[in-house]
N, C-alpha and C positions, 0 to 999 in steps of 0.2 A: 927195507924197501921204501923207495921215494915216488909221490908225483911232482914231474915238472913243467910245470909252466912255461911255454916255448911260444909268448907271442908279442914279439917286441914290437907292435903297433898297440896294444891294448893293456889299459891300466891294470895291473897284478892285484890289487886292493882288494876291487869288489867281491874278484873270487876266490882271492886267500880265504876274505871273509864268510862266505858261502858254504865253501869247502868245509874250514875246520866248522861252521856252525853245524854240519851234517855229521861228523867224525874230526874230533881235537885232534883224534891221536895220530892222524895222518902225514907224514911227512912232506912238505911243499918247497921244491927246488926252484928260482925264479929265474929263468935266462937273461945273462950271462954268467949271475953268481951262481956256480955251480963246483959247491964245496967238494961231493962223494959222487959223482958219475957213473960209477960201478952201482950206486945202490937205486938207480933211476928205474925202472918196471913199466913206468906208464908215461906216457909225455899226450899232455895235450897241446895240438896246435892250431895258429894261426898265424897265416904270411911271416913263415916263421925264416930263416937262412937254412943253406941248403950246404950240403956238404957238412955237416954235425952230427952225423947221427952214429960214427964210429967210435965216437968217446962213450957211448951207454953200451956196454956189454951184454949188463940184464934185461934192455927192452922187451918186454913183453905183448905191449901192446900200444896203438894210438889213438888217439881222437880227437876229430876237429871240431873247434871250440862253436862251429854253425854248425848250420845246417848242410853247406858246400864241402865237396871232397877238394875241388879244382886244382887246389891252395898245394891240397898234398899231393895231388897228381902229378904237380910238375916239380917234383920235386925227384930227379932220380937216382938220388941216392938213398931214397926211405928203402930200408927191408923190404921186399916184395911178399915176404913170408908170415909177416908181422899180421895180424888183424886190428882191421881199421872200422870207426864207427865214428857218427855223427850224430849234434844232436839233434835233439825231436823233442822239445819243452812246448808245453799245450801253452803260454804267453807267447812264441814264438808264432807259432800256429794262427791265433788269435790276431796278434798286430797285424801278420802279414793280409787276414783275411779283410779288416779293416782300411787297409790300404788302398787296397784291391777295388772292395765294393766306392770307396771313400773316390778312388782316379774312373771309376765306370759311371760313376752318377756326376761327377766333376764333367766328364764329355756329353752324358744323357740330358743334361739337365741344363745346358751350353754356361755354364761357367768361365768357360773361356769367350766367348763374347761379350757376356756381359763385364768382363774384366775390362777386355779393350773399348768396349765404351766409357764404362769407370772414367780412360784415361780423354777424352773426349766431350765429357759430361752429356755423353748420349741419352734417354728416355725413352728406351724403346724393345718392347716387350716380345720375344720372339714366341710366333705361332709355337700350342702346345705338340708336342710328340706325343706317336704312338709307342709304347714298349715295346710292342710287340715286330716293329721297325728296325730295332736293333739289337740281334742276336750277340750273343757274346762267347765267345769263342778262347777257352784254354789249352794251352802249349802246354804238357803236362801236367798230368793227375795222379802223382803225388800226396802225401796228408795236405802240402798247403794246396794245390790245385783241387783235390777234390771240399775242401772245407771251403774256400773261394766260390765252390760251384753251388755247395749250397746253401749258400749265405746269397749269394743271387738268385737264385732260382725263389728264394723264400718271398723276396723284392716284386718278383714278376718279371725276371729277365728271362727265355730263354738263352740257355746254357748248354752248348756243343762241347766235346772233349774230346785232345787226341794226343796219343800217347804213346811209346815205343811199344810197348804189349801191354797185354791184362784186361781182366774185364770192365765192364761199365760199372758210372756212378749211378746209385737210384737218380740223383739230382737233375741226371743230364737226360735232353731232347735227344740225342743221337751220338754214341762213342766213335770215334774213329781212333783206329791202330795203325802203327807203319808210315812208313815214306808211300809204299803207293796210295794210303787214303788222306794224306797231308792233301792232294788239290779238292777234294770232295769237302773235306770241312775248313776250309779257308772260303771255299766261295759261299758257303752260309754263315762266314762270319762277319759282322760290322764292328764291334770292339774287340780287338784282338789282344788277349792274356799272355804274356808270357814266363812261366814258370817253370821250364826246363831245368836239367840239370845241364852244366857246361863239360859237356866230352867232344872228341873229334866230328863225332857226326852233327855234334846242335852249334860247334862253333860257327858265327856268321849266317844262320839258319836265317835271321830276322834281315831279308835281302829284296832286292828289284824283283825277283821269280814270287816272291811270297804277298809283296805289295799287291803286286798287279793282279796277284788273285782275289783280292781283297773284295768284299761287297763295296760298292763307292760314296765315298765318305765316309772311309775307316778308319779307327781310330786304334792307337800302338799304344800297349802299358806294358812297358819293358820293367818286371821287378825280379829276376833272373840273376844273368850277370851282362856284364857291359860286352863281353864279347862276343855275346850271340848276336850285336846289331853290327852292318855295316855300315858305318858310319855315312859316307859319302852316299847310301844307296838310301838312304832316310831322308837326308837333307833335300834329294832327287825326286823322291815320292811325295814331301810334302812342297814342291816346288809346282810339279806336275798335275797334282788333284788327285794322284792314287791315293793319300793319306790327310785327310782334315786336319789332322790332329797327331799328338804323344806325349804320353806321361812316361818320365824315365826317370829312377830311383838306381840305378847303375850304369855305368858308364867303362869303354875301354881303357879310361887310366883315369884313376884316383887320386888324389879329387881333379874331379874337371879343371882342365886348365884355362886361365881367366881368356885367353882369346879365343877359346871356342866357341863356333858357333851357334853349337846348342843352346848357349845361356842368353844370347839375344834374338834368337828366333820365335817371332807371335804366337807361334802355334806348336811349341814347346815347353813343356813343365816340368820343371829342372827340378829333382829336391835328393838332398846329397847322403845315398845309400841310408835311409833312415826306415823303410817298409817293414824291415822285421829285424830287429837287434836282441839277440840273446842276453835273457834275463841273468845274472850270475847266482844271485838265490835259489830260482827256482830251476834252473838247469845244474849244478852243481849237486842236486840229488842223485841224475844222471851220473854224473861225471864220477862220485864216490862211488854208486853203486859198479859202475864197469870196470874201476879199479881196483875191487874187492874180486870183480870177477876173474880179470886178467888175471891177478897174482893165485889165484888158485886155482887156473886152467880151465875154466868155466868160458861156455861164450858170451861176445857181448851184446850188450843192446841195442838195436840198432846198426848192424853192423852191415858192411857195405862189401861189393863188391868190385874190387879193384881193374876184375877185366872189363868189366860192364863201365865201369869209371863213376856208377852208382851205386 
């Protein structure tokens, strides 16, 4: 029995290294060198090619090397039969919440003005804010959404949540569930989170109907995936005054291409999918432990569901 490594955008090194430091004795196949096929069990992925997965006979099982299914979503030739799992490393968790708090105080705190005077050699001190002025409002609670929530709430932000189903975070001022309570907690939100997963229903979610509900002078932290934003419906809202501001850490194609306009727009904060990157040390306990489980018909950790697209 082998694991292989299925992610030919990402360096193989760190978590050969990772892997055998948790279990030597583990076999690690590297895509595309792939000596023994038949003796494959587990494959982990990322943006990995599609149309491959009829040379593993013994797959057992998968899992994507994040926190995101998407990757493997659109892939439809994966086994629909196969159990699938992602991970969930407490450093993943950690950065992302960091980021988070790090783009909500970056708009609270007007960092973005005082940048554009920086370029100006302006001196001039903007009236303080109340906290309590601007609510902040997460798209999904989730471990990173709900660890985001109380990592702010801890700060003195009120913190709204809402969420496909489930219950509330102690964290949060008020949970909202559903598409029908998406307008109720939009219009008590001033910085808007976004931490969705990306399936059919949250693609392009981040739209003109969603701006406009916005409290006014909103501000967008897209740390998700890039396709939940519509592009042209952003550039529109921050043209218009529906939106002040946006911090985006993902983007509809990777890497941002150099004449977009995101990256010279004043009142956008470009920075290139770095919010939360999976540790390969400390995630690779994961990754051994669910391939021990795989191979002996055990479930896994973490494991997802495919109809749900989470």
């Amino acid at each position: 029995m082998s694991l292989l490594f299925l992610c030919p955008t990402k360096d193989p090194a760190p978590w050969l290294a990772g892997i055998k430091a948790v279990d030597p004795d583990i076999d690690v196949q590297v895509w595309p060198d792939i000596s023994h096929p038949d003796d494959v069990s587990f494959a982990l992925l990322w943006q990995h090619p599609h149309d491959v997965f009829t040379r593993f006979k013994n797959l057992k099982a998968i899992a994507s090397l994040g926190a995101g299914i998407d990757h493997i979503l659109q892939d439809p030739t994966i086994p629909r039969h196969l159990p699938v799992a992602r991970i969930v490393d407490p450093n993943l968790v950690a950065s992302m919440t960091q980021y988070v708090v790090t783009a909500v105080l970056h708009s609270f705190r007007d960092f973005d003005l005082y940048k554009q005077q920086q370029t100006t050699q302006t001196w001039r001190p903007a009236a303080p804010r109340n906290i309590a002025d601007f609510p902040v409002g997460i798209m999904g609670m989730g471990m990173l959404g709900s660890d985001a929530a109380q990592a702010l709430a801890a700060l003195g932000f009120t913190v709204y949540g809402w969420r496909r189903s489930g219950p509330a975070h102690p964290a949060l001022e008020a949970s909202f569930a559903g598409e029908a309570m998406l307008p109720a907690f939009l219009e008590k939100t001033r910085i808007l989170v976004c931490l969705l997963p990306l399936t059919t229903a949250t693609r392009g979610i981040l739209n003109t109907d969603v701006f406009s509900r916005l409290q006014p002078n909103a501000y967008l932290i897209n740390v998700a995936r890039g396709a939940h934003v519509v592009d042209s419906d952003l550039l529109e809202a921050l043209g218009n005054g529906s939106l002040q501001g946006a911090c985006l850490d993902v983007f509809n194609e990777e890497p941002l291409p150099a004449d977009h306009p995101f990256w010279r727009h004043p009142q956008i904060t470009v920075t290139p999918h770095v919010a939360s990157i999976t540790n390969p040390q400390t995630a690779a306990v994961q990754v051994v432990e669910n391939y021990h489980r795989a191979n002996a018909g055990q479930p896994l950790l973490h494991a997802v569901d495919l109809g749900r697209e989470y």
